[in-house]
DOTORMI-798131 format. One record per residue (C-alpha): residue in three letters; x, y, z. Coordinates in steps of 0.02 Angstrom, whole numbers, plus 50000, padded with zeros to 5 digits. Layout:
<nodes>
ALAXYZ;...
</nodes>
This chain:
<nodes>
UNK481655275651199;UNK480875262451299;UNK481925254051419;UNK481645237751525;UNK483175232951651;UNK482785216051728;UNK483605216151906;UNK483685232452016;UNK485105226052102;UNK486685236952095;UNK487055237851898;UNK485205238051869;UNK484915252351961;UNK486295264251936;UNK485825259951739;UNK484135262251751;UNK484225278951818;UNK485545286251720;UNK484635281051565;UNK483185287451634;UNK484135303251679;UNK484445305451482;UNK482815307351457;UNK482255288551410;UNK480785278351477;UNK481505263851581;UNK480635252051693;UNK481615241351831;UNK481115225951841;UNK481295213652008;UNK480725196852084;UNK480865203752256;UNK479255213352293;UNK479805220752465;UNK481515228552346;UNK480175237552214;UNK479155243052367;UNK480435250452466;UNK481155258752299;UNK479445265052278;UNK479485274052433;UNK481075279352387;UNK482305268152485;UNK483835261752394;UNK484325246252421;UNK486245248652404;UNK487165265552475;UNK487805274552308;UNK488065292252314;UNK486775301452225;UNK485895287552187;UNK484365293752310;UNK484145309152236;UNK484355304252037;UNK483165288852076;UNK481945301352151;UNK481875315352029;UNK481615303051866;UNK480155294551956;UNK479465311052004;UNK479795315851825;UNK478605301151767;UNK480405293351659;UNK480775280151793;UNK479695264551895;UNK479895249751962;UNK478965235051934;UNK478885214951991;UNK477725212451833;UNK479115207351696;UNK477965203251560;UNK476945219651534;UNK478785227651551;UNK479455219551416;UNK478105218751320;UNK478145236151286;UNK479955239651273;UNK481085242751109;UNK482715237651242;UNK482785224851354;UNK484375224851493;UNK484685207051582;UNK485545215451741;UNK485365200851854;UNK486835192551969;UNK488035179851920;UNK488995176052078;UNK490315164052100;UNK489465145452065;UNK489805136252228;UNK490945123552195;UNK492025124752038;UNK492325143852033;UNK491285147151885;UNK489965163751860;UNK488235155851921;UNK487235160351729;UNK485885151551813;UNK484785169851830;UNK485325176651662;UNK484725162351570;UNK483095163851673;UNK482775181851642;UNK483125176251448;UNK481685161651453;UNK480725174051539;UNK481075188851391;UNK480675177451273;UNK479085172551349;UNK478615191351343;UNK479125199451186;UNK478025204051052;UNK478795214850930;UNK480925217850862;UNK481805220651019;UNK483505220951074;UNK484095208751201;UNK485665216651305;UNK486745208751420;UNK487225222151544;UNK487885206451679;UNK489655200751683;UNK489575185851581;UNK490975171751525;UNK491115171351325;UNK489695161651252;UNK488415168851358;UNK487465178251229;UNK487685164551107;UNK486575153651241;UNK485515167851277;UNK484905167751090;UNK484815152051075;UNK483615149751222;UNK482685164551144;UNK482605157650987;UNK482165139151052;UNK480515146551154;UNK479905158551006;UNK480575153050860;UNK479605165150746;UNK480085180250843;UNK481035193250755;UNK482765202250888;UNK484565204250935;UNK485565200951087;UNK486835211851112;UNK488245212151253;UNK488475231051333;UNK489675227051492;UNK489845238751631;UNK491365248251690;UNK490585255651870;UNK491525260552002;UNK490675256652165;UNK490635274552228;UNK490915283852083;UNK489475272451979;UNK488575288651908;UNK489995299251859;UNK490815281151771;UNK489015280551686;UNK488845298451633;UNK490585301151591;UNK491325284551536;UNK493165281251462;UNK492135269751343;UNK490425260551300;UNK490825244151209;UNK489275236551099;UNK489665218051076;UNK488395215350888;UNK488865210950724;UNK486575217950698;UNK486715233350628;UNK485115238450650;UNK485405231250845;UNK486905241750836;UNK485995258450778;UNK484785254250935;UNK486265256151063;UNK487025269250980;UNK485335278450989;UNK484985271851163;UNK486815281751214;UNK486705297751136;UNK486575311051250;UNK488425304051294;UNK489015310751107;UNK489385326251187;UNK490565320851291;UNK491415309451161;UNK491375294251216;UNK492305283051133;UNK491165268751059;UNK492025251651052;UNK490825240750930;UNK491395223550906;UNK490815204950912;UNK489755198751058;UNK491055186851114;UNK492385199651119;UNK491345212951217;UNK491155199651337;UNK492905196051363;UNK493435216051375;UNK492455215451520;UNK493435201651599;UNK495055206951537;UNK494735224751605;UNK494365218651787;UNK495825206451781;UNK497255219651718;UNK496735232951854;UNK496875217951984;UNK498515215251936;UNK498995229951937;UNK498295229152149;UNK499375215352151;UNK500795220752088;UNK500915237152193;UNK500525227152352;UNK501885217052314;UNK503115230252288;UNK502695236552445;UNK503185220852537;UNK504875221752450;UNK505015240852503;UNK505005237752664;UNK506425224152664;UNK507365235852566;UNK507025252952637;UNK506205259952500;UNK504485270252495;UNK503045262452404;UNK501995277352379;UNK503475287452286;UNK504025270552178;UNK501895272552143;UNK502275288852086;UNK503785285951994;UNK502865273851881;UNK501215281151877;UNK501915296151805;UNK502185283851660;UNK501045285951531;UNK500895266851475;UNK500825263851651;UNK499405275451725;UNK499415279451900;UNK497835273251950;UNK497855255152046;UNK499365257852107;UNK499025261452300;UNK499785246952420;UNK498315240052548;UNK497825223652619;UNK497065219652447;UNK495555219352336;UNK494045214152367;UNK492075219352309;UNK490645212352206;UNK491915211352031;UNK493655209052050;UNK493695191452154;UNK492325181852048;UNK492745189751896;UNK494595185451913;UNK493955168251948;UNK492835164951815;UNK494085171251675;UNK495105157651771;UNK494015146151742;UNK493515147851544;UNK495155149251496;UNK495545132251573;UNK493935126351482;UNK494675131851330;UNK496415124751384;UNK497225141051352;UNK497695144551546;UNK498195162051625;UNK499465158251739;UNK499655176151776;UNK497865179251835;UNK498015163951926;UNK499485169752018;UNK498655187852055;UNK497105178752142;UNK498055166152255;UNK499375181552303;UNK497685191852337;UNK496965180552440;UNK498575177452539;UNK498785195052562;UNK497155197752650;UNK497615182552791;UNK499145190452795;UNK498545206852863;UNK497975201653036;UNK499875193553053;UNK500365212553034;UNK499395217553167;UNK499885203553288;UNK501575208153254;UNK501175226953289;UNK500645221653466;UNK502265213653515;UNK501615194653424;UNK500175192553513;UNK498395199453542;UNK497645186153660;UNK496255195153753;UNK496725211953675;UNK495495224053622;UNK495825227353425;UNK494965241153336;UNK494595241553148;UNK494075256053076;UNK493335251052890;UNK492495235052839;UNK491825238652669;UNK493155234452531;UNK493305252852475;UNK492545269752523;UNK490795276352486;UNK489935260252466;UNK489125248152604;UNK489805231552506;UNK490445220052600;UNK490705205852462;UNK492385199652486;UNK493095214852582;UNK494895211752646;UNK494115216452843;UNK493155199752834;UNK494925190252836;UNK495575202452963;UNK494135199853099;UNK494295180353053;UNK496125180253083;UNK496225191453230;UNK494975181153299;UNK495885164253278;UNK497295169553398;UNK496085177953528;UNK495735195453491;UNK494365202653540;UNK493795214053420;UNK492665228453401;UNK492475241953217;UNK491695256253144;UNK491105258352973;UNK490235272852908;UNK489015261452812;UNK489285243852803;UNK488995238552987;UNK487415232752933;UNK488285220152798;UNK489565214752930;UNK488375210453055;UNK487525196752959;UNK489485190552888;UNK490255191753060;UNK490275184953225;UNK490665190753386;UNK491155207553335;UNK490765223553433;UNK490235237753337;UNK490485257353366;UNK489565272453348;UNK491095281953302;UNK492985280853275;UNK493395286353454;UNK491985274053536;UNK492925261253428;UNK494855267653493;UNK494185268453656;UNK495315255253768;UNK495985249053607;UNK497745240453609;UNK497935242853426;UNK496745253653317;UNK496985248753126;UNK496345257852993;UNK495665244852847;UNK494535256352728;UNK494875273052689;UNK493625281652725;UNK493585302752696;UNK493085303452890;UNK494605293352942;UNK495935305952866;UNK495915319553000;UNK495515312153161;UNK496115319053315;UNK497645309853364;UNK497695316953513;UNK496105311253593;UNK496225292353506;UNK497775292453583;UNK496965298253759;UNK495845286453752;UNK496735268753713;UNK497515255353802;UNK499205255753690;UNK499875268953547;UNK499775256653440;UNK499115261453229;UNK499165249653101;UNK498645258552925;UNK498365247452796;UNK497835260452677;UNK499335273652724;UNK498145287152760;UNK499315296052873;UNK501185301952865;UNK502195294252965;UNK502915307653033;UNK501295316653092;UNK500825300053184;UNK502435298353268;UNK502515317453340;UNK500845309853424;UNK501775299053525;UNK501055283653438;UNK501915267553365;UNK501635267053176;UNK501405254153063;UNK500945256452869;UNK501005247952695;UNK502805248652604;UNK503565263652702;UNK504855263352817;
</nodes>
């Protein structure tokens, strides 16, 4: 088939290239000529792994380009994707549609023939309903469908999630629309994935739903931690002890500082926000993003604490500022509260991240940044370990400890065993452990 995904941006991309990967003909669009000329030359512009290499061999295999020209793109295309960003609207909370409806006046601007209109982008309810009508309202004689398709990627594990999904929901009451998708996805038949076709407006609340369970399941956990360590219980066995449930699922349940990322934060918030549109309120979502974002200040309290309650002119090392391993997103990431806080009371801070130093620098101030985890330990008073990061689980305690100006480890992602740490003569701190 032949595919069109406007916006290269994360979603876009990993899409594109997948579906490419199947064997179909997909174009990425983008408004940002310098992006499609560095993906031309074979530069991503987001750190995925694998993404290089399965961009690279379906553009040498003639199934995958890039493009800033959107109207030959779509022009030619049975399947259109709108891919594009909906941040947080500044203001009042609610997902920024402003580019989606765009890329639909746009779409409709360039179609000639029965296509089908997807929305890949996290969307409130009602999108798609808008996006046809602005369709409809510019080309009134064209003949189409707009479909919703949401996306369950992990950041990290975004080709494996596509190849190998739990599900694929199609959000069309078309069937002819719906016989597209289903063709569209068929290489994934043998791997039986489950297909979850139902109306538009109820795909694009399963997306919001989704994100909003799993963060409250975060939640949750992190709170249970915080009572474990009142009580003098373990968190990561009472994780265990649940998990092992099989309505409960062990997955989400690790204690940190929080969650953070492109989805979880502003798609927490914007499910906030319809459903006190539609005066139906979720006071338990609500809850789950105010704890969140307390828990995140909170964390640099912890690590004042650690130092004896104060870390005026101290030297604190973080090692971690994306929000999770294997990506270089910054959006939201629990280390951008931590630097803020630590900075408030006079900490002087420096921090290593395997890839998103680059990020950091242009969200943060004042920070020093490392080469490597020991550069970053070197002279450290307190060396805290915020992402968890493969390359952080066997370090050599014995030359951190060497090298800094206090014993002092704060891991917020309870990497280590407590245990281990201690025989290294240092003073240990974790999440909802004794």
């Amino acid at each position: 088939m032949r595919v069109t995904m406007i916006g290269s941006g994360y979603v876009g991309l990993v899409s594109g290239a997948c579906f490419a990967d199947f064997g179909h003909s997909v174009i990425c669009v983008d408004n940002d000529p310098d992006k499609i000329a560095r993906l031309e030359a074979g530069i991503m512009p987001i750190y995925e792994p694998g993404l290089d290499a399965l961009v690279s061999e379906n553009v040498r295999a003639g199934r995958l380009s890039f493009t800033t020209n959107l109207k030959e793109s779509v022009a030619e295309a049975e399947c259109v994707f709108i891919a594009v960003g909906t941040p947080s609207r500044r203001g009042d909370g609610h997902a920024d549609l402003s580019y989606v409806y765009a890329a639909a006046h746009d779409i409709a601007q360039a179609l000639t023939d029965y296509t089908v209109v997807v929305t890949k982008s996290t969307v409130p309810v009602g999108t798609g309903d808008e996006v046809e009508r602005i369709i409809r309202e510019v080309r009134p004689e064209l003949e189409f469908s707009v479909v919703s398709n949401p996306e369950f990627l992990r950041e990290g594990a975004a080709i494996a999630d596509f190849k190998r999904p739990d599900r694929i929901v199609i959000g069309s009451q078309d069937p002819r629309a719906t016989d597209v998708m289903q063709l569209l996805y068929r290489p994934l038949y043998l791997n039986q994935a489950p297909f979850v076709v139902t109306g538009r407006r109820t795909a694009e609340l399963t997306k919001y739903a989704a994100n909003a369970f799993l963060a409250t399941k975060i939640t949750f956990i992190n709170e249970i931690a915080d009572l474990c360590e009142r009580v003098g219980a373990n968190v990561q066995d009472v994780a265990r002890g649940i998990g092992l449930d099989n309505r409960i699922g062990s997955k989400f349940l690790h204690a940190g500082p929080g969650y953070g990322g492109s989805c979880f934060p502003k798609d927490t918030l914007a499910l906030i926000k319809t459903a006190q549109d539609y005066e139906s309120p979720m006071r338990i979502v609500e809850t789950v993003a105010l704890v969140n974002d307390q828990r995140k200040r909170a964390m640099a309290r912890r690590v004042v604490a650690a130092c004896g309650g104060t870390v005026r002119g101290k030297r604190i090392s973080l090692l971690g500022l994306t929000f999770k391993p294997n990506t270089d997103d910054m959006r939201d990431a629990p280390s951008l509260s931590i630097v803020a806080g630590l900075q408030d009371v006079g900490a002087q801070v420096v921090a290593y991240d395997p890839e998103g130093v680059e990020g950091a620098k242009r969200l943060l101030t004042g920070v020093e940044y490392a080469s490597d985890p020991y550069e970053c330990a070197a002279g450290a008073h307190a060396l805290v370990i915020v992402t968890e990061w493969d390359a952080f689980r066997a370090l050599d305690l014995g030359r951190l400890k060497a090298s800094m100006a206090a014993p002092v480890l704060v891991d917020l992602r309870n990497v280590y065993r407590p245990e281990d740490v201690g025989a290294e003569g240092f003073t240990y701190y974790s999440i909802g452990r004794n």
